[in-house]
C-alpha positions as CSV (number, residue, x, y, z in Angstrom):
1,X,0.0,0.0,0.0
2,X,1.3,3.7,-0.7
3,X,0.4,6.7,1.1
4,X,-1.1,10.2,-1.2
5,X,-0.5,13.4,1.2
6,X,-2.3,16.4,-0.6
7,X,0.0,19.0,0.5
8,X,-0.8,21.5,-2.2
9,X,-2.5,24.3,-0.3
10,X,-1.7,27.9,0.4
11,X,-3.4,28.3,3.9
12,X,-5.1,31.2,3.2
13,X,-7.1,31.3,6.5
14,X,-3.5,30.6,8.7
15,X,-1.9,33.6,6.7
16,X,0.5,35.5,7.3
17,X,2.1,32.2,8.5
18,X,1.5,30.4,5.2
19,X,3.2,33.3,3.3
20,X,6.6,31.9,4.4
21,X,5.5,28.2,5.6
22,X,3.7,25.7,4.5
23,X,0.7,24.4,6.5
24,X,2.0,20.8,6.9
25,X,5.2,22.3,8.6
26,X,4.0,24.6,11.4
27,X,4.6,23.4,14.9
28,X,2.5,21.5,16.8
29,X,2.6,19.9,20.5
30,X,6.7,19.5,19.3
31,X,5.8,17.9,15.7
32,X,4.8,19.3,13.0
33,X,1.0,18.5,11.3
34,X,3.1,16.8,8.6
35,X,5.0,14.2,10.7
36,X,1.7,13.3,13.0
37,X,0.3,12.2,9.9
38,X,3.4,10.5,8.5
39,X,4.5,8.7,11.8
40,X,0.6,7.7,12.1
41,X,1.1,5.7,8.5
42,X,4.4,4.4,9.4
43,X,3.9,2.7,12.3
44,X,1.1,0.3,10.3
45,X,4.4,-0.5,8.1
46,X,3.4,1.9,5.0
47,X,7.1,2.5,3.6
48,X,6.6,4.7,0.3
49,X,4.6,8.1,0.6
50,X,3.6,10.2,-2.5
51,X,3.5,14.0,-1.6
52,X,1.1,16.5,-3.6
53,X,2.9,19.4,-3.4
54,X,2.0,23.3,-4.9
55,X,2.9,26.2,-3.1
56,X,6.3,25.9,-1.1
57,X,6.8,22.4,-1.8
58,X,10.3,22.9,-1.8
59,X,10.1,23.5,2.1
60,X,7.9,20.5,2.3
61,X,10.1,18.0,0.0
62,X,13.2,19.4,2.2
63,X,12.0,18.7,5.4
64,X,10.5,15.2,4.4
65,X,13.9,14.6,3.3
66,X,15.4,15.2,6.3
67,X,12.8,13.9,8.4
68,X,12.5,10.7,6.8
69,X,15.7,9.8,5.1
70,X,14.3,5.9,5.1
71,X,11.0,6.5,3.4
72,X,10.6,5.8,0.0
73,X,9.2,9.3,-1.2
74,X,7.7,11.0,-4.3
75,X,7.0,14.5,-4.7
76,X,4.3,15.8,-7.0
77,X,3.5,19.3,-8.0
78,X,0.3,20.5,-8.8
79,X,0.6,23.8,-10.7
80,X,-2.6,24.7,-10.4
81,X,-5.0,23.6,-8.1
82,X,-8.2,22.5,-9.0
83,X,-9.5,20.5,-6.7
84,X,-8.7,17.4,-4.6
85,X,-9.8,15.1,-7.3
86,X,-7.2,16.8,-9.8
87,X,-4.3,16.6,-6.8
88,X,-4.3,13.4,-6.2
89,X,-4.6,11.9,-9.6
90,X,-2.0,13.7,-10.6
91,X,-0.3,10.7,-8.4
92,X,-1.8,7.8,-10.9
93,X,1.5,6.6,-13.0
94,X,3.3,6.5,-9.4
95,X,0.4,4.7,-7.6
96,X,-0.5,1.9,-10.6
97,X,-3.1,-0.3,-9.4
98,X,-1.7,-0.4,-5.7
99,X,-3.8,0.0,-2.8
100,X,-3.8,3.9,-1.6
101,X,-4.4,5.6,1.8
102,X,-4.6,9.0,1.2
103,X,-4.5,11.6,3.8
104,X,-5.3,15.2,3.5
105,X,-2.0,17.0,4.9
106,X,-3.9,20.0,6.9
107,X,-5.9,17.1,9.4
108,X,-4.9,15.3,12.3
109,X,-7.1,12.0,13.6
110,X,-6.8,9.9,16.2
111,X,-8.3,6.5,15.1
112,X,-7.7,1.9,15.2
113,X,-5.4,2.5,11.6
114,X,-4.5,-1.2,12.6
115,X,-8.6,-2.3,12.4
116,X,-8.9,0.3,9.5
117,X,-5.9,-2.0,7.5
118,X,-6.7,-4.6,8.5
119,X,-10.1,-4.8,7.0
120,X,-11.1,-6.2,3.9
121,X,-13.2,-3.1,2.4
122,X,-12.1,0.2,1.3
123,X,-13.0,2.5,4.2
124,X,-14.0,6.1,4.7
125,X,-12.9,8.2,8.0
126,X,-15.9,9.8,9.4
127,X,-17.4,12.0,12.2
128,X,-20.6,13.4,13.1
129,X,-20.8,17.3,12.8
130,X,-23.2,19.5,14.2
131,X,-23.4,21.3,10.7
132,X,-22.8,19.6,7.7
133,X,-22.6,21.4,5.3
134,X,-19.3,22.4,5.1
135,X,-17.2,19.1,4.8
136,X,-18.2,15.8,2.7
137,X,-20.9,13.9,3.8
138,X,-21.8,10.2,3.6
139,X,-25.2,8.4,4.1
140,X,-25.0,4.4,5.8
141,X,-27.8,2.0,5.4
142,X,-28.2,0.0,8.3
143,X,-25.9,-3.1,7.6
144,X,-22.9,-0.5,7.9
145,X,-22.1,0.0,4.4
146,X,-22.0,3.5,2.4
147,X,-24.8,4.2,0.0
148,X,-24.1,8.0,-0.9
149,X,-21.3,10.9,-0.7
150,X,-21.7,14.2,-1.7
151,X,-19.3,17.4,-0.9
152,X,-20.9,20.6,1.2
153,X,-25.1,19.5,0.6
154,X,-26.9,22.4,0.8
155,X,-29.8,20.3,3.0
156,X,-27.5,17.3,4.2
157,X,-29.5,14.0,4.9
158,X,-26.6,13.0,7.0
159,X,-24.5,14.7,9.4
160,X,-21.5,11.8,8.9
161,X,-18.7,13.9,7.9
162,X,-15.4,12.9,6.1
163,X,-12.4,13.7,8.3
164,X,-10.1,13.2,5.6
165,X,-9.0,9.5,6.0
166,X,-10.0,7.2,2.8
167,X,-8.4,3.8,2.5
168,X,-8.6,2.8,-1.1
169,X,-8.5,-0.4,-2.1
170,X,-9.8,-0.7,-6.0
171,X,-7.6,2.4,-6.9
172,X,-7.7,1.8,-10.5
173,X,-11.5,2.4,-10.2
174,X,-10.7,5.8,-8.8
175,X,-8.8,7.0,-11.3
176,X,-11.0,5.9,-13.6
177,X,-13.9,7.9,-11.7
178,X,-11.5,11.2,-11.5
179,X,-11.3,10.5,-15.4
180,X,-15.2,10.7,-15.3
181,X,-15.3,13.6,-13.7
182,X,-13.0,15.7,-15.9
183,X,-14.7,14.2,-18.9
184,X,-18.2,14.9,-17.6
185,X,-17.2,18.1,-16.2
186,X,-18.7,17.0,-12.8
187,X,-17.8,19.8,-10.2
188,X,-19.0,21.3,-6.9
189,X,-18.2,24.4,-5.6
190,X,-15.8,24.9,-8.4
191,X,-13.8,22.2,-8.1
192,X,-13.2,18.4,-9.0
193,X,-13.6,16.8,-5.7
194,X,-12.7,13.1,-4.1
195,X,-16.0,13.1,-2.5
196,X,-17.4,13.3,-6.1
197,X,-15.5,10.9,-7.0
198,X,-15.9,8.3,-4.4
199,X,-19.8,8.3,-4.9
200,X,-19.1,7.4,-8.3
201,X,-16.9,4.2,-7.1
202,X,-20.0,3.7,-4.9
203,X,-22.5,4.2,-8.3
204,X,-19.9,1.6,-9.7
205,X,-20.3,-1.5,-6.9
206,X,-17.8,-0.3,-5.0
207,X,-18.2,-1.3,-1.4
208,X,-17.6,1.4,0.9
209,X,-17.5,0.9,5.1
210,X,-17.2,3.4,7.4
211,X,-14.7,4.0,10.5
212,X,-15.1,7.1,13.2
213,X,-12.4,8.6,14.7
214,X,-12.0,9.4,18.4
215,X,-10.8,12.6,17.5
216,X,-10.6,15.2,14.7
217,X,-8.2,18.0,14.6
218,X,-8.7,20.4,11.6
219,X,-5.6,22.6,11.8
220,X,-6.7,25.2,8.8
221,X,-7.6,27.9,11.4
222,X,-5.5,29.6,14.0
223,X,-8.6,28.6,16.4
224,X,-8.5,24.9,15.7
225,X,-4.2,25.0,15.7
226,X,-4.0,26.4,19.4
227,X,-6.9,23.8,20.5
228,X,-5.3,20.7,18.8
229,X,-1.6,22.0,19.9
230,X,-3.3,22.2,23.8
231,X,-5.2,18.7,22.8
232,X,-2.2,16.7,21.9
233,X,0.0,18.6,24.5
234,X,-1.7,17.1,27.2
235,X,-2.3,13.8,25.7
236,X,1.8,13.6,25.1
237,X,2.5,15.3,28.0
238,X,5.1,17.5,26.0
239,X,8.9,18.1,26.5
240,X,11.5,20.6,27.5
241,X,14.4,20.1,26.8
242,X,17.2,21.1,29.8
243,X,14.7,23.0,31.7
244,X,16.9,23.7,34.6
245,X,18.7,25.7,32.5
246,X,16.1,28.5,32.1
247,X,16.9,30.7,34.9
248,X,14.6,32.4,37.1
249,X,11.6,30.7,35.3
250,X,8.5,28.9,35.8
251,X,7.9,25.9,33.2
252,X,3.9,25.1,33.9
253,X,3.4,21.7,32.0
254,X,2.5,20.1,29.3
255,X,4.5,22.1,26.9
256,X,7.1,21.2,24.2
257,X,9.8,23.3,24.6
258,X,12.7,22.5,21.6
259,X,16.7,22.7,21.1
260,X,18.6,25.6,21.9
261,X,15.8,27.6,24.0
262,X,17.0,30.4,25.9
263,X,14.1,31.2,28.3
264,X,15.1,33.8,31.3
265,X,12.8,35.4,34.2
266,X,9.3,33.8,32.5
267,X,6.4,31.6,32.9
268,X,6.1,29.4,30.1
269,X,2.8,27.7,30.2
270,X,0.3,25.7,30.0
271,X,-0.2,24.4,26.3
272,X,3.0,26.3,24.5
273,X,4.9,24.5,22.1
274,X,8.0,26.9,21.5
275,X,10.6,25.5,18.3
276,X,14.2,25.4,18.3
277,X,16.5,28.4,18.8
278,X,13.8,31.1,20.4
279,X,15.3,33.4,22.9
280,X,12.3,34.7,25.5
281,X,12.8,36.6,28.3
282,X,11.1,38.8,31.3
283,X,7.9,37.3,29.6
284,X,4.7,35.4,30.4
285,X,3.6,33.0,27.3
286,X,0.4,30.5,27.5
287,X,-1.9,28.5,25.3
288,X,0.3,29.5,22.0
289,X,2.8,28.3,19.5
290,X,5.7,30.0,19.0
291,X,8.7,29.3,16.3
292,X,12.3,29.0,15.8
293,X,14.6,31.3,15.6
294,X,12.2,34.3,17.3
295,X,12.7,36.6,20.2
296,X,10.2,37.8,22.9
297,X,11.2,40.4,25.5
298,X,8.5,41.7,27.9
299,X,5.6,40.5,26.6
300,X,2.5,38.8,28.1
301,X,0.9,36.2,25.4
302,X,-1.9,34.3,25.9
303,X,-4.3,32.3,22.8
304,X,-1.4,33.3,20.0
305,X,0.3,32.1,17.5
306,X,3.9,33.5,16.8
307,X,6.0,32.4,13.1
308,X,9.7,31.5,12.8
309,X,12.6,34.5,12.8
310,X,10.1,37.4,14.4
311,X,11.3,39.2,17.2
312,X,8.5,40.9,19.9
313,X,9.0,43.9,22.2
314,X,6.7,45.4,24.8
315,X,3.1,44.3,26.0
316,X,0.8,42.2,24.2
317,X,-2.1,40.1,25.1
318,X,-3.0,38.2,21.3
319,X,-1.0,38.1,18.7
320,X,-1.0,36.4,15.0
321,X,2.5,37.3,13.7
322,X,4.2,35.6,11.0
323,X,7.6,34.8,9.8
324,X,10.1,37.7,9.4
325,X,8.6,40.1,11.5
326,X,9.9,42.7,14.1
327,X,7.1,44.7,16.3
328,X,8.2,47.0,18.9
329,X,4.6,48.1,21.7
330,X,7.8,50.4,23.9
């Protein structure tokens, strides 16, 4: 089986972080979103990852790289992006008739994978949703099995939403369906979607089952990063590295505190993951992510999230500041 990671976004509602970073790469509970998902995958024995890559995919293809110098990897760019169905059959000559589990690269879930590969159907990751209508939504009959999927319904007759998770086993059926689609020119919202795509595996005898998730972080808003970072902070219980080194401070777990940390005469904490290199001082930081490389000097930050190589001077109280920048509240 192969992995598909739709990394292609720009991450317009996390900007101005995603000016300078991709989504899949910021921070989180001392990972990144990326390598939650990819650790998830390995540790069920999947060895050969396929990467949809667009905007900045030369930071994600680096860090992968790096990272994961074992994998087998492939990197895929999607000049123009048209939809999920168009990302990830951009993958097809690479993928063959293999079976796929793709993963969208901007969610984090926290489900069996060993009961989800170890069944015999293709399966569909799902949640129920309070409002439906913004994510894909399936309809199950009452033996279990999937009879319907359609993308954003305007009057959903379910509220079983797709988290994201799809394990594929009759793959060269789906790319026959996402050829359907571009032939028929078979959009919603503007766009050649999987979910489209899926019901027409389902139109085509496919048998679909279904598999919820315990828990479903959707990390495309500053709002849902902070909550998932505090989420899997406590869950992991975090890590600081050296923290009797930090002089004068207060370390207030769980919070995931990198390489190379100078932290002086502050209280760090709860729920702050902080990355390598990041020089605070005099300062009181809570419930935020913070990156590498970035200074903070008498400030009071609570609910924010702070990019890579930014420096900040005074007194704040929320903050969404991204890469490369300097402010000065003296």
């Amino acid at each position: 089986m192969k992995a598909i990671i739709p990394v292609a976004g720009a991450g317009a509602k996390l900007r101005p972080h995603t000016y300078t970073q991709p989504k899949a790469l910021i921070p989180m509970a001392g990972k990144t979103i990326l390598s939650f998902i990819v650790d998830q995958l390995r540790e069920v024995g999947i060895t050969e990852f396929i990467f949809i890559v667009g905007y900045l995919g030369d930071k994600i293809q680096d860090y992968v790289q790096a990272a994961y110098p074992n994998l087998t990897t492939h990197f895929v760019y999607q000049t123009e992006r048209n939809g999920t169905a168009h990302a990830i059959e951009l993958a097809r000559n690479i993928v063959g008739d293999d079976e796929v589990f793709i993963a969208l690269g901007d969610t984090i879930c926290e489900f069996d994978i060993k009961e989800v590969m170890e069944s015999p159907f293709s399966m569909l990751g799902i949640k129920k949703v309070d409002d439906p209508r913004q994510f894909g939504v399936v309809e199950i009959n009452e033996e279990g099995a999937i009879e319907h999927a359609v993308e954003k319904p305007s009057i959903p007759k379910s509220n079983n939403a797709l988290v994201g998770l799809y394990k594929i086993k009759e793959s060269k059926i789906l790319f026959e369906c996402f050829q359907q689609l571009f032939t028929e020119d078979i959009k919603s919202n503007g766009e050649y979607n999987l979910t489209d795509a899926l019901d027409c595996m389902i139109k085509k005898g496919v048998a679909f089952k279904s598999f919820k998730v315990k828990h479903w972080y959707d990390c495309g808003k500053k709002e849902n990063l902070l909550e998932a970072n505090a989420v899997l902070l406590k869950k992991t219980g975090g890590l600081a590295v050296m923290p009797e080194t930090y002089p004068n401070s207060i370390i207030i777990a769980p919070v995931s505190i990198a390489e190379g940390c100078v932290i002086e005469n502050s209280i760090i904490g709860p729920h702050v993951t902080i990355g390598n290199n990041t020089t605070i001082k005099s300062s009181v930081v809570k419930e935020s992510i913070i990156g590498s490389y970035t200074t903070l000097d008498e400030v009071v930050l609570d609910n924010s999230l702070i990019g890579s190589d930014a420096a900040v001077k005074g007194l704040s109280r929320t903050l969404n500041i991204g890469d490369n920048t300097e402010i000065d509240f003296g």
